[in-house]
Backbone bond lengths (Angstrom), bond angles and torsions (degrees), N, CA, C in turn:
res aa  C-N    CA-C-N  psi(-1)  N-CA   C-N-CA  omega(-1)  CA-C   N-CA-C  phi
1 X - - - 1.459 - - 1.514 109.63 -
2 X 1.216 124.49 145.11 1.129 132.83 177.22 1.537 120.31 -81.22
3 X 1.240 122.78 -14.44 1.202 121.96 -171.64 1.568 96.00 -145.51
4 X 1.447 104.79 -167.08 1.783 104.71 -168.43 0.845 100.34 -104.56
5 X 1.564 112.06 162.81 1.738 125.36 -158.19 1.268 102.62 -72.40
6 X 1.182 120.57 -18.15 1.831 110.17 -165.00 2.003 91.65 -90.35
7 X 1.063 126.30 24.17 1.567 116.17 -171.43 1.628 88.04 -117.95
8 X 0.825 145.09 129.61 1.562 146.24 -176.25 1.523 108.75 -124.04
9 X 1.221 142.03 73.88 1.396 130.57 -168.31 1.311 113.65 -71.62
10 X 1.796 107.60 125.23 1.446 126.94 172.74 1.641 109.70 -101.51
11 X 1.328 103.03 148.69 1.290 112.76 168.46 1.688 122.59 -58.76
12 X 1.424 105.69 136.71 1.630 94.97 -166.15 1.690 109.89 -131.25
13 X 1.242 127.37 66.28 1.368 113.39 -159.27 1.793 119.08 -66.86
14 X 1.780 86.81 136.25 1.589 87.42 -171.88 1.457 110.67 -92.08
15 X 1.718 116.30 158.84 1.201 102.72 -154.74 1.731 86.97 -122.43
16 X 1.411 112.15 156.65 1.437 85.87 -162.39 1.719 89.26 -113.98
17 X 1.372 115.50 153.55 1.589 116.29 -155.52 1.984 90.63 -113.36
18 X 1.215 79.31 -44.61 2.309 78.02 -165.37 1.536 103.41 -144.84
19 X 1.147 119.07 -177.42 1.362 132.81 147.97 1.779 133.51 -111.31
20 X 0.753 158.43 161.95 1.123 152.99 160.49 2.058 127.03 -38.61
21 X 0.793 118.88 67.77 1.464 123.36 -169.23 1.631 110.68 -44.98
22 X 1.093 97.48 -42.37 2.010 103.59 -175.20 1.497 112.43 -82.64
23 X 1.280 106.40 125.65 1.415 104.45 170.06 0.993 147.94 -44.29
24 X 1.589 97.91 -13.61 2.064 121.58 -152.51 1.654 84.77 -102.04
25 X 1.255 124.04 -16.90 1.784 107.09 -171.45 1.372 86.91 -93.31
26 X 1.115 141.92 122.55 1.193 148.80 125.41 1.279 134.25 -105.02
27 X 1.682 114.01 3.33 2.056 114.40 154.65 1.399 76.18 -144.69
28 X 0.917 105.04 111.54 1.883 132.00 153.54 1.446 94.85 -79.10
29 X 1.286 119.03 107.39 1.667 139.56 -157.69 1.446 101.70 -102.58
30 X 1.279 101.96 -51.35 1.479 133.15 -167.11 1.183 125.53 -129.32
31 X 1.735 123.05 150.69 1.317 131.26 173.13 0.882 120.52 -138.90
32 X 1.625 142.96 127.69 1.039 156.14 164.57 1.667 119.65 -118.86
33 X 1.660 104.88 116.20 1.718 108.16 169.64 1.156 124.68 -83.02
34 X 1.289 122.32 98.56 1.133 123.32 179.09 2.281 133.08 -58.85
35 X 1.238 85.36 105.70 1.894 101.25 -179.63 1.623 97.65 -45.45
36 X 1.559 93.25 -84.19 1.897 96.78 -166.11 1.518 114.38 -49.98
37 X 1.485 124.05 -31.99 1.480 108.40 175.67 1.608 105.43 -107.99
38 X 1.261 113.83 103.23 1.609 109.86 -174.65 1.784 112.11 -48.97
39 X 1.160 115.17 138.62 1.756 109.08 155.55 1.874 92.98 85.44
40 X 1.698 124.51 8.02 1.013 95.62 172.38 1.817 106.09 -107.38
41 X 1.375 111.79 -165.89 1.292 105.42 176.83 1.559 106.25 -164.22
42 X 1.505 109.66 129.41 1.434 99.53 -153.98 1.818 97.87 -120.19
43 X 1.054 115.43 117.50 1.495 123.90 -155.77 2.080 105.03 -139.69
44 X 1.317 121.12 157.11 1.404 125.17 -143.78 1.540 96.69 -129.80
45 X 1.372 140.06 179.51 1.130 133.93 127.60 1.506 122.09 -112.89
46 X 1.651 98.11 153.28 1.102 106.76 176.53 1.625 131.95 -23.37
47 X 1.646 128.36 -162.74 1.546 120.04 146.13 0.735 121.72 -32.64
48 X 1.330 117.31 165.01 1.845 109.77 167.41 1.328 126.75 118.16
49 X 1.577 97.51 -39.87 2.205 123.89 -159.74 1.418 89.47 -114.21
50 X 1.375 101.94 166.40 1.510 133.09 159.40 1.174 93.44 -57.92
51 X 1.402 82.88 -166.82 1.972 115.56 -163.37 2.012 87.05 -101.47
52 X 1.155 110.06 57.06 2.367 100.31 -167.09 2.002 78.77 -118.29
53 X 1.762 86.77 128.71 1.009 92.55 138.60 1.495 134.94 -127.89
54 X 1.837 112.25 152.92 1.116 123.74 -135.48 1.757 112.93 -96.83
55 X 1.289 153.47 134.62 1.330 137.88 -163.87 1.637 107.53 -109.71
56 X 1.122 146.62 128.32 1.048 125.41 158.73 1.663 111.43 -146.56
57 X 1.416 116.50 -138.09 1.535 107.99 -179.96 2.116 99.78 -173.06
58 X 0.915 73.67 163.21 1.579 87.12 -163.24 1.738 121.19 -30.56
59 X 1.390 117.61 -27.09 1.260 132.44 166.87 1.362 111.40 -70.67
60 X 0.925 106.48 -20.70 1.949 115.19 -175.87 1.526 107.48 96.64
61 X 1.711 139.83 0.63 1.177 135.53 -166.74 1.601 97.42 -43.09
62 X 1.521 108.36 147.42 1.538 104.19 154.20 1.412 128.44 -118.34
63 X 1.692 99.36 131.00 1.604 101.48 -155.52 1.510 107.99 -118.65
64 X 1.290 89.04 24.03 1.686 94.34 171.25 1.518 116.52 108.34
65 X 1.323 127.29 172.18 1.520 141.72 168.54 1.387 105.43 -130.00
66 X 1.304 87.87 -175.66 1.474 129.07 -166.77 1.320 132.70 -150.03
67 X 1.226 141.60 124.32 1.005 159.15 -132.47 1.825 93.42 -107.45
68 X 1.316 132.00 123.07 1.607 123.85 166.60 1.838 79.28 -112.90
69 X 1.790 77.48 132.76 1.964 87.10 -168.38 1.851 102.25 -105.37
70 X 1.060 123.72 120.61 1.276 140.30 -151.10 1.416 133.75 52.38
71 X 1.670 104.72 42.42 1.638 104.49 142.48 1.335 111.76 -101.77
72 X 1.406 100.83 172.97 1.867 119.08 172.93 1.624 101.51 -104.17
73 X 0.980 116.80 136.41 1.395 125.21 139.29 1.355 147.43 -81.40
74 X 1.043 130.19 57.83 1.508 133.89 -169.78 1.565 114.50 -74.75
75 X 1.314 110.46 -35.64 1.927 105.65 165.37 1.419 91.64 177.59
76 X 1.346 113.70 85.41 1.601 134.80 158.64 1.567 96.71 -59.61
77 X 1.425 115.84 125.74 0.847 129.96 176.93 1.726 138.58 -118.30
78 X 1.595 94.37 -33.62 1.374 118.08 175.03 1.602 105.94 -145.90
79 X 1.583 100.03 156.06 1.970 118.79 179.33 1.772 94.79 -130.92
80 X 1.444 90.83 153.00 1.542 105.60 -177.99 1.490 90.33 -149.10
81 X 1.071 118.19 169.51 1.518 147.20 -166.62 1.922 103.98 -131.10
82 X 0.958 133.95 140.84 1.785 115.70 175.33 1.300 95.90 163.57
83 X 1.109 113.45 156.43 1.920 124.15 -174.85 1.599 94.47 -76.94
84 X 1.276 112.13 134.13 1.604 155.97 -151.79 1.763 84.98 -75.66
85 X 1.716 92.46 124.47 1.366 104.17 174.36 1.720 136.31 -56.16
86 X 1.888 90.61 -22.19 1.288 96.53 -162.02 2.183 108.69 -125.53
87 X 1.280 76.45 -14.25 2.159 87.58 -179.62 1.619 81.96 -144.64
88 X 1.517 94.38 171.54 1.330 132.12 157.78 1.638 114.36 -36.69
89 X 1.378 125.31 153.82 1.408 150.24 165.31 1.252 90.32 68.90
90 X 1.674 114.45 176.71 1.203 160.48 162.89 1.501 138.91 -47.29
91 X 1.578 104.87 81.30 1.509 128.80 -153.70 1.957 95.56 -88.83
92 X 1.432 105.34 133.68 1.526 117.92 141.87 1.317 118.12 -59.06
93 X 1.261 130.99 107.07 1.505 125.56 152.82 1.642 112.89 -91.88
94 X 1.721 89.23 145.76 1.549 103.84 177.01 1.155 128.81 -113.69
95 X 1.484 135.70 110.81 1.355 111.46 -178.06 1.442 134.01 -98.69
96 X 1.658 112.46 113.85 1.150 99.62 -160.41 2.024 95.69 -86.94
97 X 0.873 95.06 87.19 1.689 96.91 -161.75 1.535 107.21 -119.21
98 X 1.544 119.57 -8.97 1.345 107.70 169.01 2.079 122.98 -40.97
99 X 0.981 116.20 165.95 1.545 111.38 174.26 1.813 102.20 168.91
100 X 1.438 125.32 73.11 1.090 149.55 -159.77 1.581 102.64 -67.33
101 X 1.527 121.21 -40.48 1.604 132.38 -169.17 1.691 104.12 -103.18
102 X 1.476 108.81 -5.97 1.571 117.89 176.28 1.582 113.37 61.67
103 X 1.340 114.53 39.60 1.430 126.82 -168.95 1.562 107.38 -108.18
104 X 0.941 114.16 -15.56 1.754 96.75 -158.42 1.783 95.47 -88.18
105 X 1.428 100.06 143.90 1.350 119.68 164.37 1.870 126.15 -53.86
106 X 1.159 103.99 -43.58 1.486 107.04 165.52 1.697 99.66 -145.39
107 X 1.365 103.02 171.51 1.302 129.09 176.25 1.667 113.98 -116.94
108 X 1.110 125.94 156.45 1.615 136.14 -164.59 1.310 102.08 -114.84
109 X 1.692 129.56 135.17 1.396 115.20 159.65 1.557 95.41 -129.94
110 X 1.291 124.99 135.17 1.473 117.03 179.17 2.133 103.85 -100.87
111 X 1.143 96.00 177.06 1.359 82.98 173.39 1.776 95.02 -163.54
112 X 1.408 118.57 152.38 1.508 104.36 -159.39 1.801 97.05 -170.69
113 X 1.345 111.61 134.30 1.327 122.90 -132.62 2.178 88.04 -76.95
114 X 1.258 128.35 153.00 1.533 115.35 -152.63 1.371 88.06 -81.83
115 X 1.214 116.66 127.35 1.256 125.21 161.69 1.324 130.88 -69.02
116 X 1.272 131.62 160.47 1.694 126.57 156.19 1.243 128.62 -48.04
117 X 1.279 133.50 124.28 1.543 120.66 173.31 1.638 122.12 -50.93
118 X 1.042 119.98 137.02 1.658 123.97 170.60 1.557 102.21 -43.60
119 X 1.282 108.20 163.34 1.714 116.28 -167.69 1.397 89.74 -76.05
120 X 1.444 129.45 -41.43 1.433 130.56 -133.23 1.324 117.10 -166.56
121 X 1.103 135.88 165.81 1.527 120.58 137.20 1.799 153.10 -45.82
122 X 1.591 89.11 -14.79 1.279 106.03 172.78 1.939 112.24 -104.31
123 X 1.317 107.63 5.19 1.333 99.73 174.75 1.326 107.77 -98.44
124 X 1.687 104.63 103.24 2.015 97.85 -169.85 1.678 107.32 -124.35
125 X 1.443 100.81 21.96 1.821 105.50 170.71 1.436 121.20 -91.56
126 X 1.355 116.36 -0.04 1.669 115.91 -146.43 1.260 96.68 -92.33
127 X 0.934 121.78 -178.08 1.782 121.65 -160.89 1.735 94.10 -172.69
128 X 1.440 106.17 132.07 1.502 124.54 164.78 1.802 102.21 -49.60
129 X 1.357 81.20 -178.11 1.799 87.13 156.69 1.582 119.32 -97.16
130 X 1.420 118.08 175.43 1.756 86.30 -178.18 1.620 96.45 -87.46
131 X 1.109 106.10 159.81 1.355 159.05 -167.06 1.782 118.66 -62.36
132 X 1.231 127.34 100.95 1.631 119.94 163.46 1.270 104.27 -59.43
133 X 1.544 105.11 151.87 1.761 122.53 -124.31 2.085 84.95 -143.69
134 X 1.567 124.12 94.34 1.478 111.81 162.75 0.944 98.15 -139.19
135 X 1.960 115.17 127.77 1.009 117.41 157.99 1.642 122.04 -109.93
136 X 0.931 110.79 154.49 1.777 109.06 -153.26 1.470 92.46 -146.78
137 X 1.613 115.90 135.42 1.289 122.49 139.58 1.708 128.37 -105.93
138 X 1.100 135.44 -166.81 1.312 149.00 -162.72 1.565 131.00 -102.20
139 X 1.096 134.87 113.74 1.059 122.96 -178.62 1.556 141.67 -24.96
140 X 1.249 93.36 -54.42 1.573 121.60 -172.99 1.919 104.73 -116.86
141 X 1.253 111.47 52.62 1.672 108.76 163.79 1.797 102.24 107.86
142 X 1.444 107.70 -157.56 1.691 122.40 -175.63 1.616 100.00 -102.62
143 X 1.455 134.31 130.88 1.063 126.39 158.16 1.495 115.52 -127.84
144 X 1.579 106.25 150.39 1.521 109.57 162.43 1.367 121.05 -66.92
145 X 1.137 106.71 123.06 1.484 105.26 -168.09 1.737 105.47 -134.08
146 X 1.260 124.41 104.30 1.720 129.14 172.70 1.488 117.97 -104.25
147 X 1.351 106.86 18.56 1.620 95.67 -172.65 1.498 100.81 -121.49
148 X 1.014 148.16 135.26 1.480 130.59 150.94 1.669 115.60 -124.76
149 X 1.210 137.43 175.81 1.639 141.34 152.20 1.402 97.78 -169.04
150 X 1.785 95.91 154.77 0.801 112.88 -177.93 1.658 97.39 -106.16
151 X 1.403 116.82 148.53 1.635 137.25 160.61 1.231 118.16 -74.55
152 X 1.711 130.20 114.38 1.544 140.99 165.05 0.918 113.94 -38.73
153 X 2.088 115.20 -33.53 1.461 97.16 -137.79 2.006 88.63 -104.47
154 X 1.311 105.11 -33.27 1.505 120.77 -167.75 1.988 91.70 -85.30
155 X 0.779 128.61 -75.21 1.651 154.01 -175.95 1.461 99.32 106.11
156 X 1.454 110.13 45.86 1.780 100.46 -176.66 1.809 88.10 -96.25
157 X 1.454 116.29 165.42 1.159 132.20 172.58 1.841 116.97 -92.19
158 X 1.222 124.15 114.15 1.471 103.87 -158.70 1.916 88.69 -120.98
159 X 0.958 111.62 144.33 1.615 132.80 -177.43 1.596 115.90 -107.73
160 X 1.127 113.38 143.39 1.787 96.50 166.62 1.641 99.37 -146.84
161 X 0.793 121.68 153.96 1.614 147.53 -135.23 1.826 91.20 -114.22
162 X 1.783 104.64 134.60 0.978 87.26 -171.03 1.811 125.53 -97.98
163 X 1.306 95.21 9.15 1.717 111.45 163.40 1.301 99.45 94.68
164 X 1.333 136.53 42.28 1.530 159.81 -175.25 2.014 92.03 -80.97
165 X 1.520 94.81 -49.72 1.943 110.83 -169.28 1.701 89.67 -78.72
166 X 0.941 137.12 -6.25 1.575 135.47 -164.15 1.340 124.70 76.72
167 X 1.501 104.66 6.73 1.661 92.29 175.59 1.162 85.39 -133.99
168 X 1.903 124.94 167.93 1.697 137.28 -171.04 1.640 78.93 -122.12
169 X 1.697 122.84 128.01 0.961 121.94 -159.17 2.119 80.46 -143.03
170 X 1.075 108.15 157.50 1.418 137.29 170.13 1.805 122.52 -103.04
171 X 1.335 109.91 93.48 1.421 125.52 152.58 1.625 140.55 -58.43
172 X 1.371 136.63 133.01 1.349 111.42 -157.33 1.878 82.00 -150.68
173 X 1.602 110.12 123.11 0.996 108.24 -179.87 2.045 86.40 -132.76
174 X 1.678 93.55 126.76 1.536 122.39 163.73 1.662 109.43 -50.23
175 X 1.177 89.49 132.95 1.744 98.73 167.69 1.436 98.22 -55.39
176 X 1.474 119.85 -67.62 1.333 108.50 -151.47 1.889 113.74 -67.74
177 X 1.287 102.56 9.47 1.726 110.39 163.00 1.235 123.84 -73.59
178 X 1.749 124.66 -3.52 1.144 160.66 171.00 1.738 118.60 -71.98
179 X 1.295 99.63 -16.30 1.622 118.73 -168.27 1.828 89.97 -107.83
180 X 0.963 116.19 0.57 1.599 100.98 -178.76 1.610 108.46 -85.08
181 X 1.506 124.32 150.30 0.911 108.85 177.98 1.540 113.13 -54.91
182 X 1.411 103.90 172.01 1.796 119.05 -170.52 1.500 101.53 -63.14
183 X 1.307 114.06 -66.91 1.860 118.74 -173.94 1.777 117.17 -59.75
184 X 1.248 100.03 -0.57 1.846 108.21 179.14 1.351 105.15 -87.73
185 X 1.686 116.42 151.13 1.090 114.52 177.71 1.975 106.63 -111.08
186 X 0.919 99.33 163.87 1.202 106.13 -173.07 1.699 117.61 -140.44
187 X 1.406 111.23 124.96 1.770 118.66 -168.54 1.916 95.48 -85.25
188 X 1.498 115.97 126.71 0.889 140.64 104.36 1.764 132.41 18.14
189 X 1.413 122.09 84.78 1.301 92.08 174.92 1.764 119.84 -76.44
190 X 1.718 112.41 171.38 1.368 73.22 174.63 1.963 88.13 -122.47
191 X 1.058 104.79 143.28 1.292 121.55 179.98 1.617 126.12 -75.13
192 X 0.878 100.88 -65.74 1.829 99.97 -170.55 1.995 102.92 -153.78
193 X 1.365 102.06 157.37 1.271 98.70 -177.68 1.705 93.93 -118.47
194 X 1.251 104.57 143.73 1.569 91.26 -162.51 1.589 89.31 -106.66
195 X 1.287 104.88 -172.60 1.578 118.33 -140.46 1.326 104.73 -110.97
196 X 1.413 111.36 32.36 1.957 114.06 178.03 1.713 106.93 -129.50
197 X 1.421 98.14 132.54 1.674 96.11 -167.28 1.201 89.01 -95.52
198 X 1.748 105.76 154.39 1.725 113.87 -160.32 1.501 78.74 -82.22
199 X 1.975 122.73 -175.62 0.973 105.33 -178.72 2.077 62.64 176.31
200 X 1.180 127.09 112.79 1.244 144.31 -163.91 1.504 100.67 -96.95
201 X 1.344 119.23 -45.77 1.419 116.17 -170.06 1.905 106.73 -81.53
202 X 1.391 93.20 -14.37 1.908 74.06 164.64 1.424 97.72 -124.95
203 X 1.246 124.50 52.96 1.554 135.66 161.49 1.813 113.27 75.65
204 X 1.174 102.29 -10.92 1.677 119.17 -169.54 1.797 90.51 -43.30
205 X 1.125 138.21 75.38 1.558 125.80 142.61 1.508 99.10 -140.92
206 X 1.191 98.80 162.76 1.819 122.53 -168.15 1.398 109.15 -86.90
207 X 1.179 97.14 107.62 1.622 100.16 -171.46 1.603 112.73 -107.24
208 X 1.219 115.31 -5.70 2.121 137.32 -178.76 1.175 100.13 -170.34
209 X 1.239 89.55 163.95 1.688 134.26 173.78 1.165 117.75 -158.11
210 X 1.673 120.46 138.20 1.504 130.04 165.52 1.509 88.27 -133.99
211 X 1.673 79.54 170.46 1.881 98.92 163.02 1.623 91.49 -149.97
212 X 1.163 96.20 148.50 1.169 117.10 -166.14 1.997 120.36 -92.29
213 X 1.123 96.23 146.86 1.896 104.19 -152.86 1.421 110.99 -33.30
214 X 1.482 125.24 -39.42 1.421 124.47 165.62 1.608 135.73 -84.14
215 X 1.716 87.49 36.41 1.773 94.99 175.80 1.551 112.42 58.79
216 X 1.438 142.09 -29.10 1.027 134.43 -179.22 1.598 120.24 -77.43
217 X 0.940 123.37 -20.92 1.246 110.88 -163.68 2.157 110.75 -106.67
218 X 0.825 136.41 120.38 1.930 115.07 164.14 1.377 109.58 -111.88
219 X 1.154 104.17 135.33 1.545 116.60 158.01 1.411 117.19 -105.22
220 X 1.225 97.48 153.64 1.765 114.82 -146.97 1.728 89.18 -136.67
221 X 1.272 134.95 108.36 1.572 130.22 163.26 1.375 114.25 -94.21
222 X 0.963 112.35 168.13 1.502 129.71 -172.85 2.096 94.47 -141.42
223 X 1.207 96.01 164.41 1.600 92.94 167.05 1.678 126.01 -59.37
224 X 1.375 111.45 -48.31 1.580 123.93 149.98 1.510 124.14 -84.85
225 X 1.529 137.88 -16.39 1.416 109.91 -148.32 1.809 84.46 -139.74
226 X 1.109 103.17 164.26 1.487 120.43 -173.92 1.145 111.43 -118.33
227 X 1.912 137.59 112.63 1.580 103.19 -174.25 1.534 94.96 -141.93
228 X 1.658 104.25 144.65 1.883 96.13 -166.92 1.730 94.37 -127.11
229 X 1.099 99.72 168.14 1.719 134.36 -139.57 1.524 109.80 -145.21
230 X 1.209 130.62 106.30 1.676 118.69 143.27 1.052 113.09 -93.51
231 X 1.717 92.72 141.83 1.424 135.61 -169.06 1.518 89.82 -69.88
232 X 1.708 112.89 144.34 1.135 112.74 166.17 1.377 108.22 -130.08
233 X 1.448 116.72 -144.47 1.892 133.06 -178.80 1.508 78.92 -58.05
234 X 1.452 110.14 135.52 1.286 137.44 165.94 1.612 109.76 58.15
235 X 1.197 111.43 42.44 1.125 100.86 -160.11 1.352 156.56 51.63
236 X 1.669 111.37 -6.66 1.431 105.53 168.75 1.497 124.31 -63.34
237 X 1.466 101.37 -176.42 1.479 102.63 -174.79 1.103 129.68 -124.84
238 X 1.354 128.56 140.64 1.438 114.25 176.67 1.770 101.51 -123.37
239 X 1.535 115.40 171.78 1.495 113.40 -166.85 1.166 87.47 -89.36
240 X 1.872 96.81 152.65 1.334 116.07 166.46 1.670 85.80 -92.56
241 X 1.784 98.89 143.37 1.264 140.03 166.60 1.140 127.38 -42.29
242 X 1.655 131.04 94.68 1.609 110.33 -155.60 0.970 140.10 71.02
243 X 1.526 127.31 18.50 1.570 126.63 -133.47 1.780 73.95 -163.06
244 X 1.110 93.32 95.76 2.181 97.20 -176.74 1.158 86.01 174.09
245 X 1.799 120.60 109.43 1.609 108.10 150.18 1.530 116.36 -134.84
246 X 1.475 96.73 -176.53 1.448 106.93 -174.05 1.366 94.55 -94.63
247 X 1.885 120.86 150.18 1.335 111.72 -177.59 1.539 84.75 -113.40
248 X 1.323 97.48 140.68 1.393 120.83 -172.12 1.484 119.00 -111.75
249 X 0.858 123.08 135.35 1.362 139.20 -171.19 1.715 123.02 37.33
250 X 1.301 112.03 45.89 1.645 121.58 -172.02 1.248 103.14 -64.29
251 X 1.724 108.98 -51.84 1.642 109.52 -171.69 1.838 108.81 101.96
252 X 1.270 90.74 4.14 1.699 97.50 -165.56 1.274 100.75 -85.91
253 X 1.218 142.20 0.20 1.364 136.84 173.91 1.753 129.47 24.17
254 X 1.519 95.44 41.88 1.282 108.11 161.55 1.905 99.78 97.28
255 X 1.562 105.98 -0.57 1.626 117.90 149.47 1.010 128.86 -23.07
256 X 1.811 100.19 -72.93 1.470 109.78 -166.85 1.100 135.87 -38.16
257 X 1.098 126.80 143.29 1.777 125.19 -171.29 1.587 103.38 -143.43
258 X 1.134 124.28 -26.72 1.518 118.60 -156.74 1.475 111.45 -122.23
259 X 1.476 117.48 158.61 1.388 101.02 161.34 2.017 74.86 -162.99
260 X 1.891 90.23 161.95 1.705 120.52 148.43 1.057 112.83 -174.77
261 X 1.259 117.83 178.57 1.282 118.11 -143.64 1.885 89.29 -105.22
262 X 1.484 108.45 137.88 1.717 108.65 174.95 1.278 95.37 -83.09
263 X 1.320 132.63 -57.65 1.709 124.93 -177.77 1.544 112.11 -134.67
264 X 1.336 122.77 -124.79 1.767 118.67 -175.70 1.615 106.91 -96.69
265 X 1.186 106.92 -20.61 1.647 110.62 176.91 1.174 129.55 -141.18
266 X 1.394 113.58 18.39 1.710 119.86 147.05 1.510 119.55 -133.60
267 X 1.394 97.21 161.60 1.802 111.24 -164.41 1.849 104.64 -108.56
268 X 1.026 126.43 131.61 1.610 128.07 177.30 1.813 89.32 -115.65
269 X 1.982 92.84 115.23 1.404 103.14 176.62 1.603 101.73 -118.72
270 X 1.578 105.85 160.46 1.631 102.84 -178.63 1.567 87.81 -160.57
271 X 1.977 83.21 160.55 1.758 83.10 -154.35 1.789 72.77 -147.04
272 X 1.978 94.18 174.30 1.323 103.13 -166.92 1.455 111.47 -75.18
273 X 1.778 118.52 -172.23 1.186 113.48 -168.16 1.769 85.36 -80.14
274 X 1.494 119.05 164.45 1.646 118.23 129.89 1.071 127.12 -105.49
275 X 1.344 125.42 -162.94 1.585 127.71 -174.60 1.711 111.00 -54.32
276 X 1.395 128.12 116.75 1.440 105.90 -178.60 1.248 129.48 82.89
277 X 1.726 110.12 -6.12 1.088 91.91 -171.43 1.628 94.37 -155.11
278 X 1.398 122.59 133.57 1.481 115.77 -176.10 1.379 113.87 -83.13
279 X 1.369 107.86 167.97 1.587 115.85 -174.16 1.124 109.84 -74.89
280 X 1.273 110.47 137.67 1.896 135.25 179.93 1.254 112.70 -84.75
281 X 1.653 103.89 156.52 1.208 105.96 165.04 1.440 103.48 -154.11
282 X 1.576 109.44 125.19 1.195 146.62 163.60 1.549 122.94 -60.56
283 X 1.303 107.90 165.84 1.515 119.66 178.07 1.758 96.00 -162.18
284 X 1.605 90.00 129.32 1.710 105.64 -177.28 1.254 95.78 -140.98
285 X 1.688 96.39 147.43 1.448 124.11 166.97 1.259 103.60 -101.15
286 X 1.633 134.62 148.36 1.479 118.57 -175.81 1.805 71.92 -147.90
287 X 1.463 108.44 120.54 1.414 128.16 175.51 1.290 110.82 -83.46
């Protein structure tokens, strides 16, 4: 078995809600559900784009971007939602954490206080505020890493590796690592290696992560499979019970990239464009 006995994967059919309306999303990298603006959803693209982040909502309407004014983009990979590393309220984090050849010396995460949604599609001047600034490398070497969330209960930033090295391993970076100056780098603990062997030819690598608004719950994606975790002492994880599925009929053909949670028992996933056809976004129940 590839994973641990207590993970039982059930079939989970995904239901597909919208497509992508705006031209400019073409790798929906990331997902974030937005609390303070109900019904919005604030999602990135892959390589490729600026530093814009993108607003939309479960149909795919496009309601515009945003400009985060002095980050880089080198391969934004994952968005999280989580109380603001450095002041009060409810920060976007970004991870510019892609690294496909496992070379880069550090990795970038920006984080930037949640802004208002753009009026529209035609409002394309607006600009975040600028941006908290951590760059962090890894204990043990360079990893691909596409998943990130942040924790309610800790406000630590936790990463997971996308099993490129052969193992899906757990990162845990301290709020107060947030207080370092901006141009410093900062190591990463690494926490736990969790208990699913990557396995590329049936999509098995970690492409997102959320945890869900009451700290208890994480979701962990794979290109096909969905698998959730409570957070424990220090945040590691152990599997939730039965709670592992197969996503069924998305259509994403190895797309998928994103997942978070819409409420306590469904997941809103979105994946890149393909040929002809723009990137989707799903909604799953995983029983």
């Amino acid at each position: 078995m590839f994973f641990s006995a207590l993970l039982v994967l059930q079939a989970a059919t995904a239901v597909q809600t919208g497509r992508f309306a705006s031209r400019r999303v073409v790798e929906s990298s990331g997902v974030a559900v937005s609390r303070a603006h109900p019904g919005i959803l604030w999602t990135h693209n892959d390589s490729g784009d600026g530093p814009y982040l993108y607003a939309t909502d479960v149909r795919g309407s496009d309601l515009g971007f945003l400009l985060v004014p002095g980050a880089g983009a080198i391969d934004w990979e994952d968005i999280a939602l989580g109380p603001c590393p450095t002041r009060a309220g409810t920060c976007v984090y970004l991870g510019d954490t892609g690294d496909n050849l496992e070379a880069r010396p550090y990795v970038t995460v920006y984080a930037v206080t949640e802004p208002d949604p753009p009026t529209g599609p035609g409002d394309t001047l607006r600009t975040t505020a600028a941006p908290a600034v951590l760059r962090l490398k890894y204990p043990d070497g360079s990893h691909d890493v596409e998943a990130i969330y942040v924790s309610p209960r800790d406000s630590a930033l936790y990463l997971v590796s996308k099993g490129r090295s052969g193992s899906i391993a757990v990162y845990r970076v301290a709020r107060t690592a947030w207080s370092s100056r901006s141009d410093s780098i900062v190591q990463a603990d690494r926490l736990q290696v969790l208990d699913i062997r990557p396995d590329p030819g049936a999509g098995r690598w970690v492409t997102g992560a959320a945890i869900r608004t009451d700290g208890r719950l994480v979701a962990i994606r794979t290109y096909a499979e969905i698998f959730f975790f409570h957070p424990g002492v220090g945040g590691r994880l152990t599997p939730a019970r039965d709670r592992a599925c197969e996503i069924v009929g998305s259509g994403e053909r190895g797309a998928g990239e994103a997942i978070d949670f819409l409420d306590d028992s469904s997941v809103v996933l979105t994946s890149e464009a393909l040929p002809r056809y723009p990137g989707t976004i799903h909604r799953v129940v995983c029983r």
